[in-house]
Every structure is written in structure tokens, then in C-alpha cells.
N, CA, C and O atoms as a CHARMM CRD file, in Angstrom:
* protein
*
  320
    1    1 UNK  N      0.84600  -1.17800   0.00000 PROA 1      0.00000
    2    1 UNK  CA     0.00000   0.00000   0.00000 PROA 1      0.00000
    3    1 UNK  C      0.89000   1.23900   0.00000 PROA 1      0.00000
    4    1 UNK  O      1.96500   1.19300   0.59700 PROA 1      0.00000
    5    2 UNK  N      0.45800   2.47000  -0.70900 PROA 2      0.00000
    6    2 UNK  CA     1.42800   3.45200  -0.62700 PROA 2      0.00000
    7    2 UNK  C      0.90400   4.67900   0.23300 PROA 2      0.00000
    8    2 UNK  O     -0.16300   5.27300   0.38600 PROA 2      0.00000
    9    3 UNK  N      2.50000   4.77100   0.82500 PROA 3      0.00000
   10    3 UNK  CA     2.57900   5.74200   1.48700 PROA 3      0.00000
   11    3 UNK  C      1.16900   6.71200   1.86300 PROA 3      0.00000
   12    3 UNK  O      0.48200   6.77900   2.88200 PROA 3      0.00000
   13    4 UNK  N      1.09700   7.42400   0.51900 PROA 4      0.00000
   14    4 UNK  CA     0.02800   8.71700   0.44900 PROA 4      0.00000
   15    4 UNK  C     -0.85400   8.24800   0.65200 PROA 4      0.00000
   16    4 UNK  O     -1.42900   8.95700   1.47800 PROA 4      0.00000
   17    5 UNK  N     -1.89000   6.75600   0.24900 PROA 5      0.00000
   18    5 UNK  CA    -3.00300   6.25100   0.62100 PROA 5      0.00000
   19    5 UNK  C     -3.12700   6.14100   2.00800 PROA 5      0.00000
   20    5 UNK  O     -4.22700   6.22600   2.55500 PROA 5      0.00000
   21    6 UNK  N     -2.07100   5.95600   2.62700 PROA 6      0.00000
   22    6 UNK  CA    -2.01800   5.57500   3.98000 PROA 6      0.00000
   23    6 UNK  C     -2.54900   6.74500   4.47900 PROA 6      0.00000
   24    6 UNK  O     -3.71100   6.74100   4.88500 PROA 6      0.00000
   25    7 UNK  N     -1.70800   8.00500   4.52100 PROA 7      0.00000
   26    7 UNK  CA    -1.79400   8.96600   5.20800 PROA 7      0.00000
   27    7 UNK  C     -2.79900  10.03900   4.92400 PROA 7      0.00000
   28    7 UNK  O     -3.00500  11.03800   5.61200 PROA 7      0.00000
   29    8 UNK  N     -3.49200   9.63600   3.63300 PROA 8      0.00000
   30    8 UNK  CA    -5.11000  10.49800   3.23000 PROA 8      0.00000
   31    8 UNK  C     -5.57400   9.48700   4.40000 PROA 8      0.00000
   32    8 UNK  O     -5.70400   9.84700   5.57000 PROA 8      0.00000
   33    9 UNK  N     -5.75700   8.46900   4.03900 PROA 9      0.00000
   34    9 UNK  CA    -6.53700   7.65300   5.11700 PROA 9      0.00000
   35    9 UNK  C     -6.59600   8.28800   6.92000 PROA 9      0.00000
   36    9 UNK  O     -7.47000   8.67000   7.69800 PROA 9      0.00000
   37   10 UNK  N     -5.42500   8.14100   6.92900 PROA 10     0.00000
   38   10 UNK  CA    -5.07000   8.94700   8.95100 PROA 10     0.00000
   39   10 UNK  C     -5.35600   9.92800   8.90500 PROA 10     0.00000
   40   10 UNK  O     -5.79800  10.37000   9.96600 PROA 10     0.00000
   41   11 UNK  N     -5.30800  10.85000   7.76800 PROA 11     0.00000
   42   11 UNK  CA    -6.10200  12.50700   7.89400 PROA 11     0.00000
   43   11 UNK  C     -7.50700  12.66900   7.81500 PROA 11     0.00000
   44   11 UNK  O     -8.13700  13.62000   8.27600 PROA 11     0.00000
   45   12 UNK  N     -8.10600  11.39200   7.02000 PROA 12     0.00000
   46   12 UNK  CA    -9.47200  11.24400   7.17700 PROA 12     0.00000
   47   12 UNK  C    -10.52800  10.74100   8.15700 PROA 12     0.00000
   48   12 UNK  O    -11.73000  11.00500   8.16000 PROA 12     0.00000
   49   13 UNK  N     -9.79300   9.91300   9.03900 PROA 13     0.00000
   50   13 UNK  CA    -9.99500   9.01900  10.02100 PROA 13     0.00000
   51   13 UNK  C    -10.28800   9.69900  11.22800 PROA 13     0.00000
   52   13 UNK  O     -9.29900   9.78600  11.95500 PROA 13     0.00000
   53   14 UNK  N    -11.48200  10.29200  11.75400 PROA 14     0.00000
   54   14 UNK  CA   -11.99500  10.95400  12.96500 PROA 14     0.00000
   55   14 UNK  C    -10.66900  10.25500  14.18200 PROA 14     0.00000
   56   14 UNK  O    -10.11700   9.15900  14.28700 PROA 14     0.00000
   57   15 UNK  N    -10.60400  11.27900  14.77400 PROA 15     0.00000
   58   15 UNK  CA    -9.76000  11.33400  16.31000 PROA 15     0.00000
   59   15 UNK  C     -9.85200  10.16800  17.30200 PROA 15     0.00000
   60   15 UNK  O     -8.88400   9.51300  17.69000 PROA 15     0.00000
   61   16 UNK  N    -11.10600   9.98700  17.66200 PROA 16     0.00000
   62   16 UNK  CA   -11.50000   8.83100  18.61700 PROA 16     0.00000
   63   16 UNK  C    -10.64400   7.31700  17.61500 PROA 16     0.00000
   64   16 UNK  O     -9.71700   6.58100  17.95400 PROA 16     0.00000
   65   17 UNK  N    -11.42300   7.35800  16.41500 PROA 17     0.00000
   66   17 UNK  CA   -10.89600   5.61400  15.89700 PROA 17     0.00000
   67   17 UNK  C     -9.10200   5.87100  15.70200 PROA 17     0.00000
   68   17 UNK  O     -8.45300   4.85200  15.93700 PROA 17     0.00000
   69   18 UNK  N     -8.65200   6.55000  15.48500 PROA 18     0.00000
   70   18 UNK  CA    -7.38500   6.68300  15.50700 PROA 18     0.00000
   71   18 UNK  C     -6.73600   6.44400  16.94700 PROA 18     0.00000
   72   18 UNK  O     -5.87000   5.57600  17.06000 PROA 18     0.00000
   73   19 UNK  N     -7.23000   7.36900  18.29100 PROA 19     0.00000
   74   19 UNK  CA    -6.93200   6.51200  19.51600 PROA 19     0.00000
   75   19 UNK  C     -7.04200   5.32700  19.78100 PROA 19     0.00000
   76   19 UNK  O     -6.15500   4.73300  20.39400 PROA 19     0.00000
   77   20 UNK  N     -7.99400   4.82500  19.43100 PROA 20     0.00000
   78   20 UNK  CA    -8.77800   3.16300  19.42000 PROA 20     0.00000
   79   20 UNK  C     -7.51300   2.63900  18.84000 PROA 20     0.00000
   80   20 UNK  O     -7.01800   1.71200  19.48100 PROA 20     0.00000
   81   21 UNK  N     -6.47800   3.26000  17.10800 PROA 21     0.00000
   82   21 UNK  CA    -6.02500   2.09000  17.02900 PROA 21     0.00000
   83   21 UNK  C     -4.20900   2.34100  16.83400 PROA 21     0.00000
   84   21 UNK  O     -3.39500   1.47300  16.51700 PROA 21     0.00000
   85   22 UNK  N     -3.93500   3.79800  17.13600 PROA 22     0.00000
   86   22 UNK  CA    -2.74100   3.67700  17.55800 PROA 22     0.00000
   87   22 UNK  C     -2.08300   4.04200  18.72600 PROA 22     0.00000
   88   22 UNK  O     -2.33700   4.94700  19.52000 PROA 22     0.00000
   89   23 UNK  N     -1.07300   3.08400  18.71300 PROA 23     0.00000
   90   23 UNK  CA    -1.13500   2.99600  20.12700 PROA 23     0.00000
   91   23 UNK  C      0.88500   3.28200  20.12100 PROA 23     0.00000
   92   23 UNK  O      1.71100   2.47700  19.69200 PROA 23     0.00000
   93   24 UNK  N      1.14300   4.53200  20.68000 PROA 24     0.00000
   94   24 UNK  CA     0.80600   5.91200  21.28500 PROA 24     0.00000
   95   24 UNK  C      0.89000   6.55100  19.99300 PROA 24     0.00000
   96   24 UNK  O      1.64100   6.55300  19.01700 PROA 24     0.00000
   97   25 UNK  N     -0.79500   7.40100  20.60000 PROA 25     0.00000
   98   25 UNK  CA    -1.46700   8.60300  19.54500 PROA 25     0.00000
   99   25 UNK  C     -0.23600   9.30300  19.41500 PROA 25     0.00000
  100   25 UNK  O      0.57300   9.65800  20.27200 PROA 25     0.00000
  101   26 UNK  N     -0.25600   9.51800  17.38300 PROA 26     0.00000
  102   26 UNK  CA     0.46600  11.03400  17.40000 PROA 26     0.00000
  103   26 UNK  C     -0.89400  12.04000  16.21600 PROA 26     0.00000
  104   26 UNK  O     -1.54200  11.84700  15.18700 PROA 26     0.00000
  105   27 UNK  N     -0.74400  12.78200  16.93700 PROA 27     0.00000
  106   27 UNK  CA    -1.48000  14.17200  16.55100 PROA 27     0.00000
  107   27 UNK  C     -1.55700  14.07200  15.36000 PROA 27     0.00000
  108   27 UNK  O     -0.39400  13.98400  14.96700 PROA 27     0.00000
  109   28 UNK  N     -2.40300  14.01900  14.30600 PROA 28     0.00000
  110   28 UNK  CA    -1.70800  14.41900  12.91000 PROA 28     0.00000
  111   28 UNK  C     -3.10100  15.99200  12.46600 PROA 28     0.00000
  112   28 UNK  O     -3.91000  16.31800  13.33400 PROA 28     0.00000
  113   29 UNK  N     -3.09100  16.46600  11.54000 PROA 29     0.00000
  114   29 UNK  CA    -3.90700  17.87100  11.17800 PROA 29     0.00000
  115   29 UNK  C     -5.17300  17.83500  11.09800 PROA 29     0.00000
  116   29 UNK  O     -5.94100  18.55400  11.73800 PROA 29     0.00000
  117   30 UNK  N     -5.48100  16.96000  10.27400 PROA 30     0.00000
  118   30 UNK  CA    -6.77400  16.86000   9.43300 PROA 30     0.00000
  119   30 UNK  C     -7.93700  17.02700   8.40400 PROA 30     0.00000
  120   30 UNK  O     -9.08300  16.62900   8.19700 PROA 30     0.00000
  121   31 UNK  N     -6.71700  18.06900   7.73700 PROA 31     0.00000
  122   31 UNK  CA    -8.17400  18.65400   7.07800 PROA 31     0.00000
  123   31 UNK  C     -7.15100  18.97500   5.61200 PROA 31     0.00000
  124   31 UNK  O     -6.78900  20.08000   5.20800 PROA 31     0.00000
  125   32 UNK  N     -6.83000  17.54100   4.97400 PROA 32     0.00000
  126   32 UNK  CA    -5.77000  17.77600   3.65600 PROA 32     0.00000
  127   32 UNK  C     -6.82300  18.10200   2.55400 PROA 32     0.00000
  128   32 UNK  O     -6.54200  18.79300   1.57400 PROA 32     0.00000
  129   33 UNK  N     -8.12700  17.52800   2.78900 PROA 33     0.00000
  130   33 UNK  CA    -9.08300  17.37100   1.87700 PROA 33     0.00000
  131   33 UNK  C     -9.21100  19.17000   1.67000 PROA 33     0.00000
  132   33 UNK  O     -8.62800  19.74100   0.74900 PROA 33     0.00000
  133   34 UNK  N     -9.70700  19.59300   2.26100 PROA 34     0.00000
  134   34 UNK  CA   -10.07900  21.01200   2.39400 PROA 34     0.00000
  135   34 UNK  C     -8.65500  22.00100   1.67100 PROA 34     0.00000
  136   34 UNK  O     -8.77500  22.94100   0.88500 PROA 34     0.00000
  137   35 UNK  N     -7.66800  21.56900   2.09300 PROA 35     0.00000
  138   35 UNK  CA    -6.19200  22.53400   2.01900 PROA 35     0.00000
  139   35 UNK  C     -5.31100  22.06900   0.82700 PROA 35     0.00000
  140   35 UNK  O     -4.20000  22.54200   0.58600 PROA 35     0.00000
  141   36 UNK  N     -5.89000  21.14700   0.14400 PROA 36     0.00000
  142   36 UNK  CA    -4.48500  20.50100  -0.19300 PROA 36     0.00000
  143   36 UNK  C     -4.06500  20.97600  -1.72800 PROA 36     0.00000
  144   36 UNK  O     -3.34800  20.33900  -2.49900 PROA 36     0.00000
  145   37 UNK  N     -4.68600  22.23900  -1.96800 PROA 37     0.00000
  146   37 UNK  CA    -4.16100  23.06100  -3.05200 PROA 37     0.00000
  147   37 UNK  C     -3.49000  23.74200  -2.42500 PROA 37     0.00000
  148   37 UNK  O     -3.47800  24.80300  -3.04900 PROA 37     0.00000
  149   38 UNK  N     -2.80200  23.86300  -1.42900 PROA 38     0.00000
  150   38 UNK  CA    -1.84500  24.95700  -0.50500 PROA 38     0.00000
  151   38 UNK  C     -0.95100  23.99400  -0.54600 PROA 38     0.00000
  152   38 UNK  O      0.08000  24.43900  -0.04300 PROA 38     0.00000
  153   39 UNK  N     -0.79900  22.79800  -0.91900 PROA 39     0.00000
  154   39 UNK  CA     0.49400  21.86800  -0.71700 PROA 39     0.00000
  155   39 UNK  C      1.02300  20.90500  -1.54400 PROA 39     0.00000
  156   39 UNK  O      0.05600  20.47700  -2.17400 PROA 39     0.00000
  157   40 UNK  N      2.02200  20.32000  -1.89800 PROA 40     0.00000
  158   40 UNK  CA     2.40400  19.76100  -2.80400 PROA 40     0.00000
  159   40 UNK  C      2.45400  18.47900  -2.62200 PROA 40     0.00000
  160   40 UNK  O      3.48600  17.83600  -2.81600 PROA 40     0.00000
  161   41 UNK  N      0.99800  17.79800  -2.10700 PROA 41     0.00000
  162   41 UNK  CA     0.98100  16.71900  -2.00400 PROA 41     0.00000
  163   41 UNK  C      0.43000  16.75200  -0.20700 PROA 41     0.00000
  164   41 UNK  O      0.28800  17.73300   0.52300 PROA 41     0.00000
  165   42 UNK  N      0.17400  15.01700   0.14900 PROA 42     0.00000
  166   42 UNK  CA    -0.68000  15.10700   1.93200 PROA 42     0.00000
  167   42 UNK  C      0.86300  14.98000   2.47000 PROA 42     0.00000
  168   42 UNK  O      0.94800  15.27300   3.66200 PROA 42     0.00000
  169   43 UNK  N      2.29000  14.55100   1.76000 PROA 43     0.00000
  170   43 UNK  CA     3.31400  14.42900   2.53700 PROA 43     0.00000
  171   43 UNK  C      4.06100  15.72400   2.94900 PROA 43     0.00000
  172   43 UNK  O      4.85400  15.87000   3.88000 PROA 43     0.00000
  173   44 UNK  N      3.64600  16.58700   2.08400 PROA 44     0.00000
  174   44 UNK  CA     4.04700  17.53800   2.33300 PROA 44     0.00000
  175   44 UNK  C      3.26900  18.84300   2.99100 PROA 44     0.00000
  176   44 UNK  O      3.81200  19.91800   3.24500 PROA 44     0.00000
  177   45 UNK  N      1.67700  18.46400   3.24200 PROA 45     0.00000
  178   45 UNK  CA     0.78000  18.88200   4.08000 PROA 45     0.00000
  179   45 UNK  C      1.30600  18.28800   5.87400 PROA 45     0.00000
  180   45 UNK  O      1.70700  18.91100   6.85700 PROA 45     0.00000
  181   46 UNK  N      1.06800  16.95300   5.63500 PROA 46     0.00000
  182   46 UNK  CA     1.13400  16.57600   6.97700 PROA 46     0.00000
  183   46 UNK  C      2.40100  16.90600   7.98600 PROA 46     0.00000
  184   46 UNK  O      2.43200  17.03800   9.21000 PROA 46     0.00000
  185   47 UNK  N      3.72200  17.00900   6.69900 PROA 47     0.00000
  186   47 UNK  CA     5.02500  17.36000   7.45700 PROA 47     0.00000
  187   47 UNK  C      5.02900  19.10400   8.11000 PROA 47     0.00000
  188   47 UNK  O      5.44000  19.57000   9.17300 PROA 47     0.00000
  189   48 UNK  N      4.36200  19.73000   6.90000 PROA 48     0.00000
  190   48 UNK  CA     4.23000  21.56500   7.48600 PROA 48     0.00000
  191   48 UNK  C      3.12200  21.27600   8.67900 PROA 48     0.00000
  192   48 UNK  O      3.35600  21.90100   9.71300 PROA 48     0.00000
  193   49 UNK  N      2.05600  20.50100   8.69700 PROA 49     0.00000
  194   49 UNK  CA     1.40000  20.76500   9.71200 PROA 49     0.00000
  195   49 UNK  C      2.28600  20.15400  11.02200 PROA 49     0.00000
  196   49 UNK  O      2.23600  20.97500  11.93800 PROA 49     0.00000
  197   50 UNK  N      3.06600  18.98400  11.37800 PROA 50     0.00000
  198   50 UNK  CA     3.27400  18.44000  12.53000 PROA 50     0.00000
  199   50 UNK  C      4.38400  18.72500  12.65500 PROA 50     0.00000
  200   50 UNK  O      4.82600  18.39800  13.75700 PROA 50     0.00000
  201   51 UNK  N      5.47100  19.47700  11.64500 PROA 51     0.00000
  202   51 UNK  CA     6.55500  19.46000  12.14800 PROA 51     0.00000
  203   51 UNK  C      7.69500  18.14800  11.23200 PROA 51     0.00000
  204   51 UNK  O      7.20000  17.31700  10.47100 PROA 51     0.00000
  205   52 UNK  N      8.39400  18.18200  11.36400 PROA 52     0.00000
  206   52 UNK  CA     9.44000  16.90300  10.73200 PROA 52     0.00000
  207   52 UNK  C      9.56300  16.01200  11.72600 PROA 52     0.00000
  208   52 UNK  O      9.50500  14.83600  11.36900 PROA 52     0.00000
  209   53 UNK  N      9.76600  16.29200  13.24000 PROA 53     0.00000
  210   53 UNK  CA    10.55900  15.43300  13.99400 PROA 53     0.00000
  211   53 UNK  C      8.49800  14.56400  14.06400 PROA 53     0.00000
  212   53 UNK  O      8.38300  13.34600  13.92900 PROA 53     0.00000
  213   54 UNK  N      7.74800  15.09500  14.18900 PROA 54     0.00000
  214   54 UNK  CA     6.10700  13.91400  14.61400 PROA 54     0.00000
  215   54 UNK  C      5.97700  12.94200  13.77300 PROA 54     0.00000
  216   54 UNK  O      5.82400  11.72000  13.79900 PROA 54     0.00000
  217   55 UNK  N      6.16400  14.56000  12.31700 PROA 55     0.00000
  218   55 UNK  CA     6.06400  13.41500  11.05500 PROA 55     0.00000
  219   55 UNK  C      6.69300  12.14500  10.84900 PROA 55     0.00000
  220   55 UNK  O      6.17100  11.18900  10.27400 PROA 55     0.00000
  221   56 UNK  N      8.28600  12.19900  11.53900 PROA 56     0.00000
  222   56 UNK  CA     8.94200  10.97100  10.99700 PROA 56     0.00000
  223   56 UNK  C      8.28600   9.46300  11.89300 PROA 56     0.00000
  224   56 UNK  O      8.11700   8.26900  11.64500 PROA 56     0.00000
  225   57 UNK  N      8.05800  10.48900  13.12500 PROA 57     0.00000
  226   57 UNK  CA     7.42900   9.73300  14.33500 PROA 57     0.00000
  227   57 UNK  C      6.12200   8.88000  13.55400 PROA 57     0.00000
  228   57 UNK  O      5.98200   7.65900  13.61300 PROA 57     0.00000
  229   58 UNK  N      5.50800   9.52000  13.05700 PROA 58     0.00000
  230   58 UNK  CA     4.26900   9.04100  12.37200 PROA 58     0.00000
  231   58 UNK  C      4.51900   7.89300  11.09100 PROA 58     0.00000
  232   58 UNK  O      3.72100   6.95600  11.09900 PROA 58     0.00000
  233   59 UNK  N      5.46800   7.89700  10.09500 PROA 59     0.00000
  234   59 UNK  CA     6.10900   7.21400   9.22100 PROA 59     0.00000
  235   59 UNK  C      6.66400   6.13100   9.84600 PROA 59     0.00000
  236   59 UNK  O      6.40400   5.04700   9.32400 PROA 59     0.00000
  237   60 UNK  N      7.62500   6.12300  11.19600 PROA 60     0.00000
  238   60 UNK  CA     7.35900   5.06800  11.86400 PROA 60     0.00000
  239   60 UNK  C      6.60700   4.06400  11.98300 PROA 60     0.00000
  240   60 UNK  O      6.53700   2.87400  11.67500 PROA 60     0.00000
  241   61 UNK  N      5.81900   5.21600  12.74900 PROA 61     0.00000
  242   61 UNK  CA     4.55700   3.83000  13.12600 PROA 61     0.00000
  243   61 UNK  C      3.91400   2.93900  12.00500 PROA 61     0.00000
  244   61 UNK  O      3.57800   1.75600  12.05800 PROA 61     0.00000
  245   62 UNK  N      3.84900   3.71600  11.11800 PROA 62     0.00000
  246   62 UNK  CA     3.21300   3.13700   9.94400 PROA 62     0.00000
  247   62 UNK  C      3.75000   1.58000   9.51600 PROA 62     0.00000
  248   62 UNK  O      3.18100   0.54900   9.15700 PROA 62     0.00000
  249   63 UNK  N      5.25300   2.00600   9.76800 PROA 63     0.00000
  250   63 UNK  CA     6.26300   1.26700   9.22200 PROA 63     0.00000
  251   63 UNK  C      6.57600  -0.00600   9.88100 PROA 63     0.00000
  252   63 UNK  O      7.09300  -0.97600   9.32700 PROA 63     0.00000
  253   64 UNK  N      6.12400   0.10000  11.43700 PROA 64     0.00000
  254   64 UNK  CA     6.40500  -0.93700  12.44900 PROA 64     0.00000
  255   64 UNK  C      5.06900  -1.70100  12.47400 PROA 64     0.00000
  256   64 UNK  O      5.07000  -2.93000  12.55500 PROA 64     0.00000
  257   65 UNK  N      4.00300  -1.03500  12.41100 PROA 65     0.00000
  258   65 UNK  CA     2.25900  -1.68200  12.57600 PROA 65     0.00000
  259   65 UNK  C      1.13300  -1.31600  11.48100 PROA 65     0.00000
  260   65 UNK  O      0.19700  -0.52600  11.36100 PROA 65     0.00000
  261   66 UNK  N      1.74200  -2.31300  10.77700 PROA 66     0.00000
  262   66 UNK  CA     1.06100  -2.80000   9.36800 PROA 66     0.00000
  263   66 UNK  C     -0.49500  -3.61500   9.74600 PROA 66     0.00000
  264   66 UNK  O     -1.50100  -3.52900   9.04300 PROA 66     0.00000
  265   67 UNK  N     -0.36300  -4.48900  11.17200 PROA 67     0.00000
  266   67 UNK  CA    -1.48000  -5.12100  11.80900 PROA 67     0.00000
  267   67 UNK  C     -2.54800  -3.49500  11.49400 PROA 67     0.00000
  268   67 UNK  O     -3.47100  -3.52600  10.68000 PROA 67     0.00000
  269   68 UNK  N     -2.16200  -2.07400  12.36500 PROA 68     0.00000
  270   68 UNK  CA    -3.10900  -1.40300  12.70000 PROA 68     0.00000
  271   68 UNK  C     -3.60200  -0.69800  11.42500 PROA 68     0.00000
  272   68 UNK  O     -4.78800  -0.49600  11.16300 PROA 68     0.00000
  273   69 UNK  N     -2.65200  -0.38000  10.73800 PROA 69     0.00000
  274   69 UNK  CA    -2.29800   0.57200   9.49900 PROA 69     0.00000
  275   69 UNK  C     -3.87300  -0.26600   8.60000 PROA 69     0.00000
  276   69 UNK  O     -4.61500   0.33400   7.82200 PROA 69     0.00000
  277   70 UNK  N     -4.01300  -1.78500   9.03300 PROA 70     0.00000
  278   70 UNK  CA    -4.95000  -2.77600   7.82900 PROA 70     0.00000
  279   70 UNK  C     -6.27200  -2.07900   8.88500 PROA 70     0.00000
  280   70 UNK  O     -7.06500  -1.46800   8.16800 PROA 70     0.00000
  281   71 UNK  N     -6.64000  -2.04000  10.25500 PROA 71     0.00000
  282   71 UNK  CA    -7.79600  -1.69600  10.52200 PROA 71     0.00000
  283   71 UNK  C     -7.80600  -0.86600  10.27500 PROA 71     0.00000
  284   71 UNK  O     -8.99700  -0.76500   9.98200 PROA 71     0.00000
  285   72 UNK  N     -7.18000   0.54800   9.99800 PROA 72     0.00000
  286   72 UNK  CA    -7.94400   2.01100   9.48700 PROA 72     0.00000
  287   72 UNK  C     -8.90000   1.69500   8.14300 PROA 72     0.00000
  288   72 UNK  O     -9.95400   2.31300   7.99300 PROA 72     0.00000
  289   73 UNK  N     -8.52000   0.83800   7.32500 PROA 73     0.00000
  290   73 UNK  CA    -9.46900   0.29200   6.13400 PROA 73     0.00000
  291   73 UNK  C    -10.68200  -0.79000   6.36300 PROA 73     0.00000
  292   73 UNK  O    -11.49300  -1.40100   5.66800 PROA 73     0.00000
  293   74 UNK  N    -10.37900  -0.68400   7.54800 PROA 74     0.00000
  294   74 UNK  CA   -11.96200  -1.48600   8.03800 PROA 74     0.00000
  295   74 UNK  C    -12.36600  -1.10000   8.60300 PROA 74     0.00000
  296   74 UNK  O    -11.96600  -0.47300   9.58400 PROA 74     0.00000
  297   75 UNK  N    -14.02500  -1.44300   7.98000 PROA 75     0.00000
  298   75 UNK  CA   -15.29500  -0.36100   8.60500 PROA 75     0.00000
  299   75 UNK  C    -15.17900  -1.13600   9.97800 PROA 75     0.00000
  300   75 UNK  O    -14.66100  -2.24800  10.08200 PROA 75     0.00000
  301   76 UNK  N    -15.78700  -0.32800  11.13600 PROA 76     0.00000
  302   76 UNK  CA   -15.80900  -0.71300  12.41600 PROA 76     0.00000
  303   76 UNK  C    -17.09000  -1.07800  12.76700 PROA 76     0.00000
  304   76 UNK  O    -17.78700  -0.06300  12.74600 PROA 76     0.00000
  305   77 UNK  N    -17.69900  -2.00900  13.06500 PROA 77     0.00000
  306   77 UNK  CA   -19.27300  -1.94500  13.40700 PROA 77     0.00000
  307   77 UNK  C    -19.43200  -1.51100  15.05300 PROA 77     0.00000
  308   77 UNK  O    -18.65900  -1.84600  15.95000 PROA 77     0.00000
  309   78 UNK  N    -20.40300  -0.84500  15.16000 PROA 78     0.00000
  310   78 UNK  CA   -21.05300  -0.40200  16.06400 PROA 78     0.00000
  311   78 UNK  C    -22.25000  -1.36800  17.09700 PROA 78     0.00000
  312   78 UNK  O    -23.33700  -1.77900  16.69100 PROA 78     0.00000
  313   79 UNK  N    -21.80100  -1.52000  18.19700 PROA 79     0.00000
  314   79 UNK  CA   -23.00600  -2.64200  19.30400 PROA 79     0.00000
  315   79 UNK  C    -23.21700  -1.17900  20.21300 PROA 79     0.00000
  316   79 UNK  O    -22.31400  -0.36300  20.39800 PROA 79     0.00000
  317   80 UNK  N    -24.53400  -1.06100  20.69800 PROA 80     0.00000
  318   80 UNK  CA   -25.34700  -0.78800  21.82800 PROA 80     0.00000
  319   80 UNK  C    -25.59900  -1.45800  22.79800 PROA 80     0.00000
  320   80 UNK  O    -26.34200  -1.01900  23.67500 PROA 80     0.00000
């Protein structure tokens, strides 16, 4: 899976399911959809928004937990 799919995905992905599935949260912006004629791409959105040293932090994780990286692409069902 590449990179950029990944990380439209984590910018799209509401706050709560992202706590739910990484584990330790890093911050990322959110809103590439809205901005992303201000940038040359979400890698280069997400790095001006968090900084270099989160971002790499974030590329990490990606890189170590491929397990979690597969649930952001699965729908989550909901019990009451």
C-alpha cells in the first residue's frame, strides 16, 4: 500500500478511531481534503502541519504496525 493512501486515510480518520487504534497517539492535522491546493501533495501537508521530527514519528509507526495501518481500512461496526 502506498505511502500517500495511507496517510489520506489517517487525515481522514476521525480522532477517537485513531486513539482506538494507535497505540501511542500522534497528533496528525486533518483537514488535507479542504487545504491541499496549498500543498504539494498530503506528505508535504502533513510534514508543514506536525513538524518533521512527529512526522517521521508518524512514518514510523506506519512502518512498524502494518497489523493497525490494515484496521484504518476497516469499517468498524457499532453494538449498543
Amino acid at each position: 500500500m502506498k505511502i500517500n493512501t495511507i496517510l489520506i486515510k489517517i487525515d481522514s480518520t476521525p480522532e477517537y478511531r485513531l486513539r482506538e487504534i494507535m497505540k501511542p497517539y500522534i497528533d496528525t492535522p486533518g483537514n488535507y481534503k479542504n487545504e491541499r491546493r496549498d500543498y504539494h501533495g498530503v506528505q508535504d501537508y502533513m510534514e508543514s502541519n506536525m513538524g518533521k521530527e512527529d512526522f517521521n514519528r508518524l512514518l514510523m509507526w506506519i512502518k512498524k504496525n502494518p497489523k493497525q495501518v490494515k484496521l484504518l481500512f476497516k469499517r468498524k461496526s457499532y453494538t449498543k
